[in-house]
C-alpha positions in Angstrom: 7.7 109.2 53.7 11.1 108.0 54.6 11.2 105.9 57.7 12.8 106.5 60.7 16.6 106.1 61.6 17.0 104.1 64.6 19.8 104.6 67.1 22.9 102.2 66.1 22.2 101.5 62.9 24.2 102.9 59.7 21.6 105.5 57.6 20.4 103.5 54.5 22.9 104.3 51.5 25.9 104.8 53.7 29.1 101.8 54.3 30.0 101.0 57.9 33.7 102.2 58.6 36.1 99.8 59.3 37.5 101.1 62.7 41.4 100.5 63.7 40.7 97.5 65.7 41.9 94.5 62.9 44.6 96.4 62.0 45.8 96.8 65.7 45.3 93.1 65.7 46.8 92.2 62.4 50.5 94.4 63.3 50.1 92.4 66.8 49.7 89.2 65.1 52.7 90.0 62.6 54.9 91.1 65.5 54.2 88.2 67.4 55.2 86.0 64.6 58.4 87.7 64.1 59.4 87.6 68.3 58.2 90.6 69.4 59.1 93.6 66.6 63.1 93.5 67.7 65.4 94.4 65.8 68.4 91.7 65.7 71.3 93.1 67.4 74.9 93.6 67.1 77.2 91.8 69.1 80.5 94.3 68.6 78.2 96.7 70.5 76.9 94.7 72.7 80.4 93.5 73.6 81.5 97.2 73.6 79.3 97.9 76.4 79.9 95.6 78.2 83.2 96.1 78.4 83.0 99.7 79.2 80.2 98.8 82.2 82.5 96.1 83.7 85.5 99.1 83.8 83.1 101.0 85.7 82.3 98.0 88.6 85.9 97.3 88.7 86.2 101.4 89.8 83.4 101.0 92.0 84.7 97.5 93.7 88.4 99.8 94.0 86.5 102.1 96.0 87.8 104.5 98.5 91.6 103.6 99.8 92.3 103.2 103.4 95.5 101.2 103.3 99.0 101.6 102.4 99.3 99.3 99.3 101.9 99.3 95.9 100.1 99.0 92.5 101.3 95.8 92.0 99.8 94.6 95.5 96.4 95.9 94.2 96.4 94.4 90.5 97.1 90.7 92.4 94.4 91.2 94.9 92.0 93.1 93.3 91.6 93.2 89.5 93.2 89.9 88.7 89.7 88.2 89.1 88.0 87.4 85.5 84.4 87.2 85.7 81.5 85.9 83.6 78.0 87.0 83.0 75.2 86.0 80.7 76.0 85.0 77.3 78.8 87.3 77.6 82.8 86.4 78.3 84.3 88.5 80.0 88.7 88.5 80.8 90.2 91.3 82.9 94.1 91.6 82.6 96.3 93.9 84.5 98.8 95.4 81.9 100.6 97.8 83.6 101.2 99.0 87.2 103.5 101.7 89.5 103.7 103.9 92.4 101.7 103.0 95.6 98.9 104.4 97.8 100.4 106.8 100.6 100.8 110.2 101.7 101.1 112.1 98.1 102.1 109.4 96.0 99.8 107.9 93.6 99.2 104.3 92.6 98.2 103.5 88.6 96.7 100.4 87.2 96.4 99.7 83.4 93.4 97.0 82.9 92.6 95.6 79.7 88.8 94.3 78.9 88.2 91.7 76.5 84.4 90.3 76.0 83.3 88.5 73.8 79.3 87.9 73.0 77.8 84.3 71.9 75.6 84.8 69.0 72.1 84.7 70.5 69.5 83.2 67.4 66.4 84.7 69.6 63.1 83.2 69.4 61.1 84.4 72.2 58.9 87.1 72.6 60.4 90.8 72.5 64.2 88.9 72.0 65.2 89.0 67.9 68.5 87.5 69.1 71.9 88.9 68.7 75.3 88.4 66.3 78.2 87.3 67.9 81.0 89.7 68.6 84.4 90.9 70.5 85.3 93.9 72.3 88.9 95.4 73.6 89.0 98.3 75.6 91.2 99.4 78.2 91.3 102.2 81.4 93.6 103.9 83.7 92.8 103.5 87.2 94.5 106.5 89.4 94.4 105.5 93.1 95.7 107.7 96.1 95.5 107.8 100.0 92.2 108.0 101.5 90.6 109.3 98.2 88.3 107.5 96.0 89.6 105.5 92.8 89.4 107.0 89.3 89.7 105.7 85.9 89.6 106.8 82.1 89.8 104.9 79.1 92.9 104.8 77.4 94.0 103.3 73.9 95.1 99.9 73.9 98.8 98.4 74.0 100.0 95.9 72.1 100.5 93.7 74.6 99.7 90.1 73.8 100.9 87.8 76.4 100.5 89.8 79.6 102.5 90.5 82.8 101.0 88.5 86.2 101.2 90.6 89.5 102.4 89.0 92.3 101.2 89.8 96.2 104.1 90.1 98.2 102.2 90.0 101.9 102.2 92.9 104.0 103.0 92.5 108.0 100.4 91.7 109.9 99.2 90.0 113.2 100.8 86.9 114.0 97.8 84.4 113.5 99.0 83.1 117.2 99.0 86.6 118.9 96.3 85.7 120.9 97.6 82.3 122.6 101.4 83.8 122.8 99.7 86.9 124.4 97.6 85.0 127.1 100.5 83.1 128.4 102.7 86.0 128.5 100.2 88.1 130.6 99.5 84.7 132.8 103.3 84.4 134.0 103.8 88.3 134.0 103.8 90.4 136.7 103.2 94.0 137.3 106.9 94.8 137.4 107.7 92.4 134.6 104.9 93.0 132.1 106.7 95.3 129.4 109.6 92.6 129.0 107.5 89.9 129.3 105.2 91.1 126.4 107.8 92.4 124.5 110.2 89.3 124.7 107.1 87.4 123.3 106.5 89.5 120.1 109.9 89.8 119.1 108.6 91.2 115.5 109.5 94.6 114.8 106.3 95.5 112.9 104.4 94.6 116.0 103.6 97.6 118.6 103.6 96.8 122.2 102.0 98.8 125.1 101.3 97.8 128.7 100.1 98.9 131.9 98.4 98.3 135.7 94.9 99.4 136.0 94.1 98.6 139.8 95.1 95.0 140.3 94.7 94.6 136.7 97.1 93.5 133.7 96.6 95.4 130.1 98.5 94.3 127.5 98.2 95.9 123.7 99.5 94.8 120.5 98.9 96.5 117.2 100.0 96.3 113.4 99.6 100.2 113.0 99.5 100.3 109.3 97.4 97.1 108.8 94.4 98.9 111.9 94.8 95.6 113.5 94.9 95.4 117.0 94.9 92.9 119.7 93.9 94.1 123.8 94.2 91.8 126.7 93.4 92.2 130.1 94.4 89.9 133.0 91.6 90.4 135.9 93.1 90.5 139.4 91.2 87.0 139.6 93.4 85.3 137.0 91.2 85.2 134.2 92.6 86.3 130.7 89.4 88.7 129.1 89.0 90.6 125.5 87.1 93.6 126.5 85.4 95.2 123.6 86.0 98.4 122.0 84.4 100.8 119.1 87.0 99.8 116.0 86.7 103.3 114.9 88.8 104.3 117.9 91.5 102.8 115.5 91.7 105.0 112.9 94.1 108.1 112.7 93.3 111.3 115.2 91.7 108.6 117.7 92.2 107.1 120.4 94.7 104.3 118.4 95.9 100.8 119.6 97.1 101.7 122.7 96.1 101.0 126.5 93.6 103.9 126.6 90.9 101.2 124.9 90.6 100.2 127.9 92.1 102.0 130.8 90.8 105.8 129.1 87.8 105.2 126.1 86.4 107.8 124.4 82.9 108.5 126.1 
């Protein structure tokens, strides 16, 4: 009589099958050993796109226009600013540049990206390491008046050396406006506030508007194209105050840099 099979054991005659287990464990062990199963990557491609994701911050950081500006303006300020990141080099030069930002005109920016990638020999776990390698690519950025910037990628020129833009400053508020604005509105009275204001701001591009409110001095100044704006009030005590205001009251189909900040504000 054959004896009994117990639970957990193999049936006599019959091999135990090996299960999956020490092969699981042997791949694990051979991928560990040669950093993680990566494959070693190529640099050119690498470079490539990086190239083609730092085109699309440099749209992104354009952004949406708000301010009359020429091309040239824009390529000094804005692009002109090389960056580095990682293990990869990274050179942003303006090629090309016309037109400017207001009403229908259009401004257009040529950028060219150069990266290069340092070969990267790898080593730890889940990194095989990387070849060196170089990328050139280069984009059209269209910008317009109050729209957002767009780009696309254009072929290359064979430009080797080239052009720097220079910023040719806009007008803006005199950096004293303040002081020369407290002592006008200080010796100024009611009858005499318009030419006293005025004869201290001489500058054309500079917008001048007064009034009485009660016993009250207001004096405004304002760089119209630049949203900057400067508003004054001399109290009927003597005292020279900044009252605040919403900045959005600034922009176009507002209330605007004008006397009604403060003697008529949007409610």
């Amino acid at each position: 009589m054959a004896p009994a099979h117990r639970p957990g054991r193999p049936r006599p005659g019959t091999r135990r099958r090996l299960g999956s287990a020490p092969l699981v464990c042997g791949v694990l062990a051979l991928c560990l050993a040669s950093a993680g199963c990566a494959e070693y990557g190529d640099g050119t491609s690498m470079a490539r796109d990086h190239a083609a994701s730092e085109a699309k911050r440099l749209d992104e950081k354009l952004g949406h226009r708000n301010r009359v500006r020429d091309a040239e303006y824009i390529a000094a300020t804005e692009v002109l600013d090389p960056t580095e990141g990682g293990t990869s080099n990274v050179r942003r030069e303006p090629l090309a540049w016309s037109g400017r930002t207001t009403g229908d005109e259009q401004a257009t920016i040529d950028v060219r990206f150069v990266v290069t990638v340092d070969e990267d020999h790898g080593g730890t776990f889940g990194n095989a390491g990387h070849s060196a390698g170089q990328a050139t690519r280069c984009y059209r950025y269209l910008l317009e008046f109050a729209r957002n910037t767009s780009s696309e990628e254009i072929d290359c020129p064979s430009v080797r050396t080239p052009p720097v833009p220079v910023a040719r400053p806009y007008p803006a508020m005199p950096d004293d406006a303040r002081d020369r604005l407290a002592v006008a509105l200080r010796t100024a009275t009611p009858d005499t506030l318009a030419g006293t204001v005025r004869a201290a701001f001489p500058e054309r591009h500079v917008t001048v508007d007064t009034t009485t409110h009660g016993k009250a001095l207001v004096a405004v100044l304002g760089v119209p194209a630049e949203r900057q704006c400067l508003l004054l009030v001399r109290t009927p005590g003597g005292a020279i105050e900044s009252p605040a205001y919403d900045p959005i009251w600034l922009e176009p189909g507002e209330t605007g840099c004008n006397t009604g900040l403060y003697v008529s504000p949007p409610r």
